[in-house]
N, C-alpha and C positions, 0 to 999 in steps of 0.2 A: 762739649759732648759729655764730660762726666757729669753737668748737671742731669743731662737725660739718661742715663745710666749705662756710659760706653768709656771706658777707659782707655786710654793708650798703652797698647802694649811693644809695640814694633814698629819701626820703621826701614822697611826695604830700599834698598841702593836706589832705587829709582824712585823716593820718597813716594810708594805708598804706602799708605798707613793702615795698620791693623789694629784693631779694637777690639775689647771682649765686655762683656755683661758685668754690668755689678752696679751695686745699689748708688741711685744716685745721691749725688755732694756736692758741694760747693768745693772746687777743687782749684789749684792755682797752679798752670806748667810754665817752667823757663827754662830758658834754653842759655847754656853756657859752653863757649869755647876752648879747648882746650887739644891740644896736639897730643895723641896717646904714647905716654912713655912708661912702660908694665912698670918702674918700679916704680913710682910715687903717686901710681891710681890708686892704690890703694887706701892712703892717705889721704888723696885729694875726692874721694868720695866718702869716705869716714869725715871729713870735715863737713861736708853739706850733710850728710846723716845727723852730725853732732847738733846743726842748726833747725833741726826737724824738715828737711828735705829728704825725697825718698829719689832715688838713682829708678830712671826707667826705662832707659833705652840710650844708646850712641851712635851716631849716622855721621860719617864723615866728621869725622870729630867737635860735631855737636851733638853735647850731653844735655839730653830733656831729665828735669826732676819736678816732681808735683811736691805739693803742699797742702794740707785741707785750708782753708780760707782762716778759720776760727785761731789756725794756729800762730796768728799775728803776722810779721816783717814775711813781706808778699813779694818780695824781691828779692834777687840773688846781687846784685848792686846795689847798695843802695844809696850812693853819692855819685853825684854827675862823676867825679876826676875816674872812679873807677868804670864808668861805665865806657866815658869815653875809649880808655883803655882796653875795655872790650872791644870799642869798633874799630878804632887803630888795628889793632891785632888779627883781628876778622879782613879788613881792607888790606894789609900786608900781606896778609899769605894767600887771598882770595883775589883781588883784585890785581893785585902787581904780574901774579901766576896767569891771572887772565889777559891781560897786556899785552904780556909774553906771550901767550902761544897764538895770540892774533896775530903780531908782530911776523910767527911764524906762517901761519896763513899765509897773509900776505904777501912774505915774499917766496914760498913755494906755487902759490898758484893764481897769481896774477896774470904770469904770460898766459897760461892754458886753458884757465876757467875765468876768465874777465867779471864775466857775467854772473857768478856765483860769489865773487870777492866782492862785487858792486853790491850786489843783494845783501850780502850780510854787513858790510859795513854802513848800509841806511839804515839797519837796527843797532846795531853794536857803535856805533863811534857815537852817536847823538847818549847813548844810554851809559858808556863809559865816562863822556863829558857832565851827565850829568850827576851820575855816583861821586864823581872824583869834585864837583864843585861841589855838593855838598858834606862830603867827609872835611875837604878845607873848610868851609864854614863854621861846621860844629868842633873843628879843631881849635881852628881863631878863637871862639864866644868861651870857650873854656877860662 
């Protein structure tokens, strides 16, 4: 979008996205995880600033930062061991969280909504099996 001249400004709870006008660029965004804790944001966005990353927004504690393209290392990882450790970390608190509170579903309303439990676990258990085989996979190949 920024080459056509819309940059990201916002992201709403309910991931949609706001954009505004501005000259197009060849612009580079990544997205990094991180659990917001006030004292050491500070720091941990002065560091991505120090590497010519610009801080643009935070949505559930994924922090988007862009880059102009020109301005080299186009990645906020940029070794597989630490990336993997981005997705570890991502699957820990995102996945395990979602587990749980199926876990819960299920046993609150299985007696009374059968049919609602059935429905959603024809998308969710096929789609958790398949997240969860491949986080082991790219964990293994490490």
């Amino acid at each position: 979008m920024h080459q056509q001249g819309w940059k990201l400004v916002k992201i709403s709870w309910l991931f949609f996205y706001h954009f505004e006008k501005c000259q197009p660029e060849e612009v580079v965004y990544q997205v990094d995880f991180k659990e917001s804790k006030n004292k050491d944001r500070d720091s941990y966005l002065r560091m991505y600033e120090d590497y010519g990353w610009e801080f643009v927004v935070s949505c559930q504690n994924f922090n988007v930062f862009r880059k102009p393209a020109k301005m080299g290392e186009l990645e906020l990882y940029g070794d597989r061991e630490s990336k993997v450790e981005f997705v570890k970390t991502i699957f820990q608190r995102r996945y395990l969280l979602s587990l749980g509170l199926y876990g819960i579903l299920l046993g609150t309303s299985l007696g009374s909504r059968p049919g609602f439990v059935l429905g959603i676990s024809i998308i969710y258990i096929p789609l958790l099996l398949l997240l969860g085989i491949r986080f082991y996979r790219m964990v293994k190949s490490n």
